[in-house]
TORTI-987001 format. One record per residue (C-alpha): residue number from 0; x, y, z; residue in three letters. Coordinates in pm, whole numbers, plus 50000, padded with zeros to 5 digits. Example, Ala and Ser with C-alpha at 12.3 -4.5 7.8 and 13.67 -1.06 7.14 Angstrom:
2
+-----+-------+-------+-------+------+
: seq :    c1 :    c2 :    c3 : type :
+-----+-------+-------+-------+------+
:   0 : 51230 : 49550 : 50780 :  ALA :
:   1 : 51367 : 49894 : 50714 :  SER :
+-----+-------+-------+-------+------+
***
This chain:
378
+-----+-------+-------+-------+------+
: seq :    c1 :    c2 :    c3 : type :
+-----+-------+-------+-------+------+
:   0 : 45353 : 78412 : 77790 :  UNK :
:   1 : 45570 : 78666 : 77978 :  UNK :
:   2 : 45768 : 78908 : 77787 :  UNK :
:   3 : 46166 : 79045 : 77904 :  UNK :
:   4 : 46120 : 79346 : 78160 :  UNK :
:   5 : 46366 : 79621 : 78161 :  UNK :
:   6 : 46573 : 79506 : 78400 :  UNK :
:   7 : 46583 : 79205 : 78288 :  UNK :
:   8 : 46682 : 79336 : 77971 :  UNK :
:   9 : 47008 : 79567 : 78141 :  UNK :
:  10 : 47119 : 79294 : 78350 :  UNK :
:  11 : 47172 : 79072 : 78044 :  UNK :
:  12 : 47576 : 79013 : 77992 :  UNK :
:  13 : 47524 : 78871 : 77640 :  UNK :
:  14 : 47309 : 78807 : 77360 :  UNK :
:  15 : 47313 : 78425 : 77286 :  UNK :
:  16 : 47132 : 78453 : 76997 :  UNK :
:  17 : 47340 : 78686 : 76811 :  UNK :
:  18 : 47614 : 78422 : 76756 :  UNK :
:  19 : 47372 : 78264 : 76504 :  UNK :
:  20 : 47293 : 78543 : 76359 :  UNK :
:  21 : 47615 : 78591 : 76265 :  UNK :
:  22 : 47650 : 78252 : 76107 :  UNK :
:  23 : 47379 : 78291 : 75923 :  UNK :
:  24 : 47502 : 78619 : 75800 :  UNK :
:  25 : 47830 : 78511 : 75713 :  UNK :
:  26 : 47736 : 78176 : 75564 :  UNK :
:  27 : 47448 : 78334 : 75332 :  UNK :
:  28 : 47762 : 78630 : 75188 :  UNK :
:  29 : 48005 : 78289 : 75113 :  UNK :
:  30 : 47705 : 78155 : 74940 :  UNK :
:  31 : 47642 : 78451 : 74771 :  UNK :
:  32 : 47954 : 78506 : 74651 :  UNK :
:  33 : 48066 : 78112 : 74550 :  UNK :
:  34 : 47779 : 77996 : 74410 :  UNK :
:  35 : 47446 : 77972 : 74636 :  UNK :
:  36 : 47080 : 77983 : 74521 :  UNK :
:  37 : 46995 : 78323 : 74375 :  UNK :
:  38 : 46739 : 78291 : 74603 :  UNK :
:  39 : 46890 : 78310 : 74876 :  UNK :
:  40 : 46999 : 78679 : 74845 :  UNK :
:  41 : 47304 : 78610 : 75045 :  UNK :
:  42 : 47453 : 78982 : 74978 :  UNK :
:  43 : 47156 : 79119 : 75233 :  UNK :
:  44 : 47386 : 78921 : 75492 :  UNK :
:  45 : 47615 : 79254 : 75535 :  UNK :
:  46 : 47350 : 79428 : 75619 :  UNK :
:  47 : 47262 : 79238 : 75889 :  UNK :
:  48 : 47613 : 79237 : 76008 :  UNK :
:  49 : 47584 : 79661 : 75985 :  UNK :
:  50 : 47264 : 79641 : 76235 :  UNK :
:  51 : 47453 : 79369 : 76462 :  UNK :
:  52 : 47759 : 79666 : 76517 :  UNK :
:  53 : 47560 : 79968 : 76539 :  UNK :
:  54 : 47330 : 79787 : 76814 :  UNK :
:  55 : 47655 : 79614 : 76988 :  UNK :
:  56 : 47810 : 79866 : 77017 :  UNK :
:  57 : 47632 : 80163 : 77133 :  UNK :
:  58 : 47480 : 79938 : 77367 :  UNK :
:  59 : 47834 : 79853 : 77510 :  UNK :
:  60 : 47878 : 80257 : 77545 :  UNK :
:  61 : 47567 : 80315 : 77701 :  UNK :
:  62 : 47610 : 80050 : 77961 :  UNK :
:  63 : 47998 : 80178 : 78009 :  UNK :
:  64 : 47855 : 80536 : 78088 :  UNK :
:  65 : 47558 : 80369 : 78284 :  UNK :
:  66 : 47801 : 80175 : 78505 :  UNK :
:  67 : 48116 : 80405 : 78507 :  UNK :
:  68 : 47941 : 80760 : 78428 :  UNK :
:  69 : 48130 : 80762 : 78116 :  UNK :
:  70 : 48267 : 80666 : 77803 :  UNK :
:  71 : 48645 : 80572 : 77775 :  UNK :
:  72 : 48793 : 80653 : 77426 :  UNK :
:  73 : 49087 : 80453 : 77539 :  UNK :
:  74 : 48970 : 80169 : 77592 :  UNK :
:  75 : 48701 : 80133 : 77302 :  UNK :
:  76 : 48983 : 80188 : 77016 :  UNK :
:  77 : 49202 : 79954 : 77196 :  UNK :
:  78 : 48889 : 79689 : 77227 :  UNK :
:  79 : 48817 : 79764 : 76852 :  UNK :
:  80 : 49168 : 79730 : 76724 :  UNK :
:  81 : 49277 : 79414 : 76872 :  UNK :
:  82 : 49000 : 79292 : 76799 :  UNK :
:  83 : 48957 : 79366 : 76428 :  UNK :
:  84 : 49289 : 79476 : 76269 :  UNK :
:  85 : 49511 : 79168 : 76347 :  UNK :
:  86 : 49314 : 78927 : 76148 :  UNK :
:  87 : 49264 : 79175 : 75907 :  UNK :
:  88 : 49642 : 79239 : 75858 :  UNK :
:  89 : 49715 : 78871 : 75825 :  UNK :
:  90 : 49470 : 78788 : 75593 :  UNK :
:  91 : 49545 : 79096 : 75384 :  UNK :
:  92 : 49924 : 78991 : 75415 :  UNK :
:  93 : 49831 : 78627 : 75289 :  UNK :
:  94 : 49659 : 78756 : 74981 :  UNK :
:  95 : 49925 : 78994 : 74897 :  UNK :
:  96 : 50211 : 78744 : 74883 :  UNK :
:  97 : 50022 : 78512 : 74725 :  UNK :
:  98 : 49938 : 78716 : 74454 :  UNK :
:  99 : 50276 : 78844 : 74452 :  UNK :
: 100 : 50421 : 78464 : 74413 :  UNK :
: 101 : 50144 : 78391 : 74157 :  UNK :
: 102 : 50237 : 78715 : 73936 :  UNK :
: 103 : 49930 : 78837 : 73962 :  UNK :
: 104 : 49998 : 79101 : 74241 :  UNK :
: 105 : 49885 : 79346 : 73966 :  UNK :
: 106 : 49627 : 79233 : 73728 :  UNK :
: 107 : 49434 : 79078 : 73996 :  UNK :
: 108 : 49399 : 79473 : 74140 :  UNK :
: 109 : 49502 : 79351 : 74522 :  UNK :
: 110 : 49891 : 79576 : 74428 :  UNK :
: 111 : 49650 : 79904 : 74308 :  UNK :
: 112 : 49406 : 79843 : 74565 :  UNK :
: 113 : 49622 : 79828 : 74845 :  UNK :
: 114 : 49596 : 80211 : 74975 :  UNK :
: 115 : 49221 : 80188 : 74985 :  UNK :
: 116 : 49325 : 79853 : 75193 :  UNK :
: 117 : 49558 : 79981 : 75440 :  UNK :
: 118 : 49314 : 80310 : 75492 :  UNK :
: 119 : 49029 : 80183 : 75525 :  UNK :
: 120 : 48845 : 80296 : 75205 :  UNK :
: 121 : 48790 : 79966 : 75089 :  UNK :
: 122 : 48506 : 80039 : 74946 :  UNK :
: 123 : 48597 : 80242 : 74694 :  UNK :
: 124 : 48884 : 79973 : 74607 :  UNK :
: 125 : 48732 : 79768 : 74316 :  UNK :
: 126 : 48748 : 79469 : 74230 :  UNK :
: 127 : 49019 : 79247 : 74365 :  UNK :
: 128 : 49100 : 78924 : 74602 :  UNK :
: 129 : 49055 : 79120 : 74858 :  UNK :
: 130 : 48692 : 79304 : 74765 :  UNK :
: 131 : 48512 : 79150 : 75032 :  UNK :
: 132 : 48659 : 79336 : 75262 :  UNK :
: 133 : 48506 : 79647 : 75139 :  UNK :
: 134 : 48263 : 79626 : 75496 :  UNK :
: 135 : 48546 : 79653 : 75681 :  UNK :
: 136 : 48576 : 80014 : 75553 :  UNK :
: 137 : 48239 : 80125 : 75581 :  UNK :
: 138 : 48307 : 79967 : 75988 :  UNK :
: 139 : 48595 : 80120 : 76083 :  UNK :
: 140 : 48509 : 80505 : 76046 :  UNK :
: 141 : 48170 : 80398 : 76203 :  UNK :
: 142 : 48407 : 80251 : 76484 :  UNK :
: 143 : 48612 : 80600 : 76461 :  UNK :
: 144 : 48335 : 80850 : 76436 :  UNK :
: 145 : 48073 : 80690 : 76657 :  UNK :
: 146 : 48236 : 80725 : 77019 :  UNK :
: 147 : 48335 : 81084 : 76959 :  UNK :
: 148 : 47939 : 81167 : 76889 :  UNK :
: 149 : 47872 : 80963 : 77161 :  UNK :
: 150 : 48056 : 81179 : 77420 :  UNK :
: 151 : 47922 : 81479 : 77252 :  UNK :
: 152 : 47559 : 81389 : 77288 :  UNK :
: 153 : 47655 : 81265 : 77659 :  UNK :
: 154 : 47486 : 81563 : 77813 :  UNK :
: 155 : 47135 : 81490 : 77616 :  UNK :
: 156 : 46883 : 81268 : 77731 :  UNK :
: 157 : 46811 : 80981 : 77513 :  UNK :
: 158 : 46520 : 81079 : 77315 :  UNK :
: 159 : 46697 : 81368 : 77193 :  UNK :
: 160 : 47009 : 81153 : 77102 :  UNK :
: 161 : 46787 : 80874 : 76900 :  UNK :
: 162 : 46659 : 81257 : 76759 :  UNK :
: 163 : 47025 : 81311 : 76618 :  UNK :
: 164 : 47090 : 80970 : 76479 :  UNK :
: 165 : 46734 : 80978 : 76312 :  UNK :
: 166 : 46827 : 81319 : 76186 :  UNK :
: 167 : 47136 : 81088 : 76048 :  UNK :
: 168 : 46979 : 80843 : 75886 :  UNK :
: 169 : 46774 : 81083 : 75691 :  UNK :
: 170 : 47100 : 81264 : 75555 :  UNK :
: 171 : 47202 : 80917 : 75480 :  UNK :
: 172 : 46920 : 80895 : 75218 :  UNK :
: 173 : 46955 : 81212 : 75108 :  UNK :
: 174 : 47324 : 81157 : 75010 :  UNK :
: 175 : 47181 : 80836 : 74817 :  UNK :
: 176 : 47075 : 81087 : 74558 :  UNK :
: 177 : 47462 : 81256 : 74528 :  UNK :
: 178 : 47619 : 80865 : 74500 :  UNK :
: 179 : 47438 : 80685 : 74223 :  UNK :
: 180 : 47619 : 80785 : 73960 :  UNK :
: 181 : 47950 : 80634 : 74092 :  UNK :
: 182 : 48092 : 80331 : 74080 :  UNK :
: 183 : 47969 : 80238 : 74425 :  UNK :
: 184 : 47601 : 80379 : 74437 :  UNK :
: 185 : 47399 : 80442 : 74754 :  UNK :
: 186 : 47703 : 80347 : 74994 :  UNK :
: 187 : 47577 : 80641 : 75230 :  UNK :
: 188 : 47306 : 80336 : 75273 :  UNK :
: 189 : 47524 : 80177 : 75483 :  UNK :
: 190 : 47575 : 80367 : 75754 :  UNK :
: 191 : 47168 : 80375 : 75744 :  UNK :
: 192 : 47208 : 80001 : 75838 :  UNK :
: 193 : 47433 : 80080 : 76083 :  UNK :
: 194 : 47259 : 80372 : 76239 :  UNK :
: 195 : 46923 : 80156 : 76246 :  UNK :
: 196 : 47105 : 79914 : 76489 :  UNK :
: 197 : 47250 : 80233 : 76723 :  UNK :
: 198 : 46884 : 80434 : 76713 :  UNK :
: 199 : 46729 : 80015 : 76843 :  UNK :
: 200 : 47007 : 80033 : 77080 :  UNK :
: 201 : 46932 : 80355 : 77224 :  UNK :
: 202 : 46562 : 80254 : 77276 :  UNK :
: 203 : 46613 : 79939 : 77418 :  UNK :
: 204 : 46804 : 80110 : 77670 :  UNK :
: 205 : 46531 : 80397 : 77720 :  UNK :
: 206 : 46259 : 80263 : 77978 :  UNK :
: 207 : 46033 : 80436 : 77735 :  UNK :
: 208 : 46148 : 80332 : 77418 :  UNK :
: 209 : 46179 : 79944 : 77551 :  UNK :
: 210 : 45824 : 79954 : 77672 :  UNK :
: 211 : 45736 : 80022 : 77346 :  UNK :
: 212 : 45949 : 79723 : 77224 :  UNK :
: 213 : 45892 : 79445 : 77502 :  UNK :
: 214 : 45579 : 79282 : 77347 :  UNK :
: 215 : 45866 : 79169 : 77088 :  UNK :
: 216 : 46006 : 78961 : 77326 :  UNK :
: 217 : 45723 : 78744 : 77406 :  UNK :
: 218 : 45786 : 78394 : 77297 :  UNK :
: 219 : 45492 : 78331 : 77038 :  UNK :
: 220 : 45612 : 78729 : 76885 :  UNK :
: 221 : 45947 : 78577 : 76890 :  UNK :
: 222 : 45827 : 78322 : 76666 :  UNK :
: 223 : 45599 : 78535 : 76420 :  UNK :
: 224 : 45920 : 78839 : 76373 :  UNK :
: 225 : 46142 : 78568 : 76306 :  UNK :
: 226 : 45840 : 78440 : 76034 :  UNK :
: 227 : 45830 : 78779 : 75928 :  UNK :
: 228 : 46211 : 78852 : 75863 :  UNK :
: 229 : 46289 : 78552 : 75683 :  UNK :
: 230 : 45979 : 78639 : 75480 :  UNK :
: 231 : 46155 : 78962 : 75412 :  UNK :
: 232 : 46472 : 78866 : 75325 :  UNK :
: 233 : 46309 : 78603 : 75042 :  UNK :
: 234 : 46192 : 78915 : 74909 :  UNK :
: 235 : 46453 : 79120 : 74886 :  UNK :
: 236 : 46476 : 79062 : 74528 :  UNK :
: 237 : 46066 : 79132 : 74448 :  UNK :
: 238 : 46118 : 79416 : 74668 :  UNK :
: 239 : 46392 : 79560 : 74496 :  UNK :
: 240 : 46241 : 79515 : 74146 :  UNK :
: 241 : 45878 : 79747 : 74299 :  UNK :
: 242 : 46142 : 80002 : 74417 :  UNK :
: 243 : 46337 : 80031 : 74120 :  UNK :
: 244 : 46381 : 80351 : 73936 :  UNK :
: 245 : 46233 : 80537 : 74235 :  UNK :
: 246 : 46427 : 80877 : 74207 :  UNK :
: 247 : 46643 : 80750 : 73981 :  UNK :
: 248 : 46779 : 80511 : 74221 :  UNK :
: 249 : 46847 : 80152 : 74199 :  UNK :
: 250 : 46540 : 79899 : 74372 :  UNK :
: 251 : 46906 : 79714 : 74490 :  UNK :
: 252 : 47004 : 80024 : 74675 :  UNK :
: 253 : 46653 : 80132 : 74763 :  UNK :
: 254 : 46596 : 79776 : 74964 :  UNK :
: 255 : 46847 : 79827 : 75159 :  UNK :
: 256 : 46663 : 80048 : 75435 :  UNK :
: 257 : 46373 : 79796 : 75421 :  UNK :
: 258 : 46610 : 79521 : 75529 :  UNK :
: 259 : 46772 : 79727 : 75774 :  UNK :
: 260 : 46435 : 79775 : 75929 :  UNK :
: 261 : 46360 : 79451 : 75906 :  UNK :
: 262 : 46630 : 79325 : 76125 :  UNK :
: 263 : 46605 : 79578 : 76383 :  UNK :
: 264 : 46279 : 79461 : 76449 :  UNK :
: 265 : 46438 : 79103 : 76459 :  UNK :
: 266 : 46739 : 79175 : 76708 :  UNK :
: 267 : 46470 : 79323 : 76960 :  UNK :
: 268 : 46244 : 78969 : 76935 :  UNK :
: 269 : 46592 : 78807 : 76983 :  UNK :
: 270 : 46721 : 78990 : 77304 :  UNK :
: 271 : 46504 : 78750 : 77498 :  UNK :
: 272 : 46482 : 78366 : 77606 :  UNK :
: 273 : 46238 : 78231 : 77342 :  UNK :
: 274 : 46269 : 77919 : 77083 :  UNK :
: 275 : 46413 : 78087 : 76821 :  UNK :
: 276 : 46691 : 78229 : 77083 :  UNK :
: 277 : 46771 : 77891 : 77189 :  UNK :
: 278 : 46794 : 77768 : 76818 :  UNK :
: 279 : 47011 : 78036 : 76727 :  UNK :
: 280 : 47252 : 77953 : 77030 :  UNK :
: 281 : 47338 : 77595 : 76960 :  UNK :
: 282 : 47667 : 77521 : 76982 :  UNK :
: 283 : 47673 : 77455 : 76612 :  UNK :
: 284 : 47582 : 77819 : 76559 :  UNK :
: 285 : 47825 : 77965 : 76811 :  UNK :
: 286 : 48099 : 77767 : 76629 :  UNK :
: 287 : 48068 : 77894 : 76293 :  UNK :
: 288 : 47906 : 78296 : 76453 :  UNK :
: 289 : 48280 : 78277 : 76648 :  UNK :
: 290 : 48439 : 78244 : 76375 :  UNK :
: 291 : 48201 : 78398 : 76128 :  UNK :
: 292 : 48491 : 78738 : 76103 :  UNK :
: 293 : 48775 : 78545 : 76018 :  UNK :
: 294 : 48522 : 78292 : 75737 :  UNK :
: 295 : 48400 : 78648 : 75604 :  UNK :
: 296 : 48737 : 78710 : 75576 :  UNK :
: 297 : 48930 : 78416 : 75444 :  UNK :
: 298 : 48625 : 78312 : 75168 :  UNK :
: 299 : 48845 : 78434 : 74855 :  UNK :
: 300 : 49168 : 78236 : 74954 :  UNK :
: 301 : 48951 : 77916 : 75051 :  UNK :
: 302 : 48783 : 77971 : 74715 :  UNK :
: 303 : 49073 : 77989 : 74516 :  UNK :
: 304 : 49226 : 77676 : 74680 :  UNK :
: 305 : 48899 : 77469 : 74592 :  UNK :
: 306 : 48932 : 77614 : 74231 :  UNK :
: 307 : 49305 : 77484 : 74223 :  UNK :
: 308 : 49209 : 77170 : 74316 :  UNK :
: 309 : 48807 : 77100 : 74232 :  UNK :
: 310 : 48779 : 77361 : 73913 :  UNK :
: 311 : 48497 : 77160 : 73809 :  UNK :
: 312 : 48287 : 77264 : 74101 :  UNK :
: 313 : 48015 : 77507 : 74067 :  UNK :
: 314 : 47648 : 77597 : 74183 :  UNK :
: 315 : 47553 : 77499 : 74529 :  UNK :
: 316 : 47823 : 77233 : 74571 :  UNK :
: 317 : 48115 : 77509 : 74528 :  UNK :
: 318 : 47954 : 77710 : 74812 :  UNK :
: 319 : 47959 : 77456 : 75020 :  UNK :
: 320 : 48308 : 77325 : 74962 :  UNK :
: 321 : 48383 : 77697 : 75005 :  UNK :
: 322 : 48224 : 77757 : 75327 :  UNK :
: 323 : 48322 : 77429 : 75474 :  UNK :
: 324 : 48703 : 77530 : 75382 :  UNK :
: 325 : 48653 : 77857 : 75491 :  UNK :
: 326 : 48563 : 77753 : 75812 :  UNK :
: 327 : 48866 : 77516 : 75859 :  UNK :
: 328 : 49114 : 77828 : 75796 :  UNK :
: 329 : 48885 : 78046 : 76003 :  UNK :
: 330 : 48921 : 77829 : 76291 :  UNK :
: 331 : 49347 : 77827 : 76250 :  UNK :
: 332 : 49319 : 78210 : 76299 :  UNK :
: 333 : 49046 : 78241 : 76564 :  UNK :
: 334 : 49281 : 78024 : 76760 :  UNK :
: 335 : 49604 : 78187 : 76636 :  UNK :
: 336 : 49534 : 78545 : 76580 :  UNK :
: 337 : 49204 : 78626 : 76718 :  UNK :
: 338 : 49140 : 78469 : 77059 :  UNK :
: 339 : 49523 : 78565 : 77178 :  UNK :
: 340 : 49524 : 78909 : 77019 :  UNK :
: 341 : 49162 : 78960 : 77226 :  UNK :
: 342 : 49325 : 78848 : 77502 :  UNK :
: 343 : 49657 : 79034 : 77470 :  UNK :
: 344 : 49413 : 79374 : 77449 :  UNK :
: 345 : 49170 : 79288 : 77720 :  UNK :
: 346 : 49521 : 79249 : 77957 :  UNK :
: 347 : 49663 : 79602 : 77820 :  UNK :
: 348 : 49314 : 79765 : 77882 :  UNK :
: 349 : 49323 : 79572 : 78280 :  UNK :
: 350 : 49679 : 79735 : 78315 :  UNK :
: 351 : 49531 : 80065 : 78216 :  UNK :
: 352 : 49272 : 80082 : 78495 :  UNK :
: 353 : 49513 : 79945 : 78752 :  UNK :
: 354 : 49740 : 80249 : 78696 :  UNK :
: 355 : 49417 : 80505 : 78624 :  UNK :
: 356 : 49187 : 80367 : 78906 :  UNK :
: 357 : 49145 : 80277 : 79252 :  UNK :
: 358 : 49044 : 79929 : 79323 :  UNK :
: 359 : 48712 : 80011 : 79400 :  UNK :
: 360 : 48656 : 80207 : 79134 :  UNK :
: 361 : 48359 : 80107 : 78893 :  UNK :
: 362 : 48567 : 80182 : 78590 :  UNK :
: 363 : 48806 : 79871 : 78742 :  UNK :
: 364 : 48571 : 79606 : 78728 :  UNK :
: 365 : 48536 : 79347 : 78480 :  UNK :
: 366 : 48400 : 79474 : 78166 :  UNK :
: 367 : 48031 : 79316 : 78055 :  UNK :
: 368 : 48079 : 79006 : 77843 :  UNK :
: 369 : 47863 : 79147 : 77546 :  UNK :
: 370 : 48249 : 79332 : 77503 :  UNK :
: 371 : 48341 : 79000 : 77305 :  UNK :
: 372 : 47966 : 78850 : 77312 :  UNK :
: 373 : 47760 : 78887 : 76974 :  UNK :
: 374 : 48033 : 79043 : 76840 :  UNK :
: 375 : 47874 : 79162 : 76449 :  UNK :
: 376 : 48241 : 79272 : 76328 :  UNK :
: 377 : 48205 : 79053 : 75934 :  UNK :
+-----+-------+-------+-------+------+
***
């Protein structure tokens, strides 16, 4: 069967599958956190979320400065915040009060975690209602940082611009040893993921590097990666326990580049039309991956509401009651808050290239739809 050709690959305007990824991602952290088979490993879902950003969206700047000759600062932040902080904001709002109302707006650690909250250091917040949201930190300087390397590298070819983010990823392991003593070990780890998904992007984009890639993207390969990463990620645990102790780091932390690599090699199967990429882009999978942000989210207040009224629940049935809840106030803010605060930025960003650009300007078209496509934002 035939694999995806380059062109075919560039004249893509999103990545159906990636929705379903994202359901699965989010779905498998709920589980993980309320509940779900230990199995299951659902904490290796974030990671899969960090691979889904770093490949969105560098591929989303290197199609920008393929179409436009470059990247707009502008219009990136603006895409990224409207995008990501309103939900954020409300949800963080919602937990606040409540805990505020409940008295526990201190012992619960949301009142001394909120400056980590509000500056995006959440991961070095602790433990509180709000601890999930420690990705969102870890995200958000990628988000800041990214772009400006981006338009530095802008003069280099590609090869030597997947050269600086490998070079990256190895200080990312080195800092691993500088980390594990903390409360929050190996987070440099992290960014690895993240970095993984960029350093994909940036060969998928390459003629070179894609040819290398395309026999991924033949139908039957399709099939056998997909094999092969779920084979991988119900091993995350045996993996972790050979790795353990390996220069003094933990086999949980150690893992973490393994998975990373892992689904790198599964977005590039999932870029093209194949069986698994249709599976992935039912509509039940695009529901939840659409709203798979504001689930990731919400999980703590939908927990606590099924505690307050089903305390008895526990195991697999509380992670589904969870999830299923979840979704239901996920949904009331992707049609609330998300979808019109999207909107409200995509008109702000039009308004900017009316006044900046001629009609005909490429910079004034319409924007790809992979800009709200596959978004991996958790």
């Amino acid at each position: 069967m035939s694999s995806l050709t380059h062109a075919d690959y560039l004249a893509l305007r999103r990545f159906p599958a990636l929705d379903g990824l994202r359901a699965i991602a989010a779905v498998l952290v709920v589980f993980f956190h309320y509940g779900g088979p230990d199995e299951l490993q659902g904490w290796a879902g974030v990671q899969l979320f960090f691979v889904l950003s770093g490949f969105l969206i560098t591929t989303l700047m290197l199609r920008e400065e393929h179409r436009t000759g470059r990247i707009s600062l502008k219009e990136f932040y603006l895409r990224r915040g409207f995008r990501i902080l309103p939900v954020y904001f409300v949800v963080l709002l919602v937990t606040a009060v409540a805990s505020a109302f409940w008295g526990t707006f201190s012992s619960n650690g949301i009142g001394p975690a909120l400056k980590y909250f509000l500056t995006f250091t959440n991961e070095f917040a602790g433990n509180s209602p709000y601890g999930q949201s420690w990705s969102l930190g870890i995200e958000q300087k990628f988000y800041v940082v990214w772009p400006l390397v981006a338009i530095a590298l802008g003069t280099l070819a590609l090869r030597r611009r997947a050269g600086a983010v490998v070079l990256c990823m190895a200080l990312a392991l080195v800092l691993v040893n500088f980390t594990v003593e903390h409360n929050n070990p190996g987070w440099p780890l992290h960014y690895f993921s993240i970095l993984t998904g960029v350093l994909l992007a940036l060969a998928l984009h390459s003629p070179r590097g894609f040819a290398v890639l395309r026999p991924l993207t033949n139908r039957v390969a399709q099939l056998v990666v997909c094999a092969g990463f779920a084979s991988v990620h119900l091993s995350v645990k045996p993996i972790a326990g050979f790795l353990d102790g390996i220069g003094g780091i933990p086999g949980h932390v150690l893992v973490i580049p393994v998975y990373a690599l892992a689904a790198s090699v599964l977005l590039a199967a999932l870029v093209a039309p194949g069986p698994a990429t249709t599976a992935l882009s039912t509509r039940p999978m695009q529901f939840v991956g659409e709203r798979s942000y504001s689930l990731y989210l919400v999980q703590t207040i939908a927990a606590t509401i099924i505690w307050y009224f089903r305390p008895e629940l526990s195991g697999l049935g509380q992670s589904v009651a969870v999830t299923a809840l979840g979704l239901v106030l996920a949904s009331v803010l992707y049609a609330a808050v998300e979808i019109p605060m999207i909107d409200l930025g995509r008109r702000v960003i039009a308004r900017g290239r009316r006044k900046a650009e001629p009609a005909h300007s490429p910079a004034a078209q319409p924007e790809s739809r992979l800009a709200t496509a596959g978004q991996a934002q958790p």
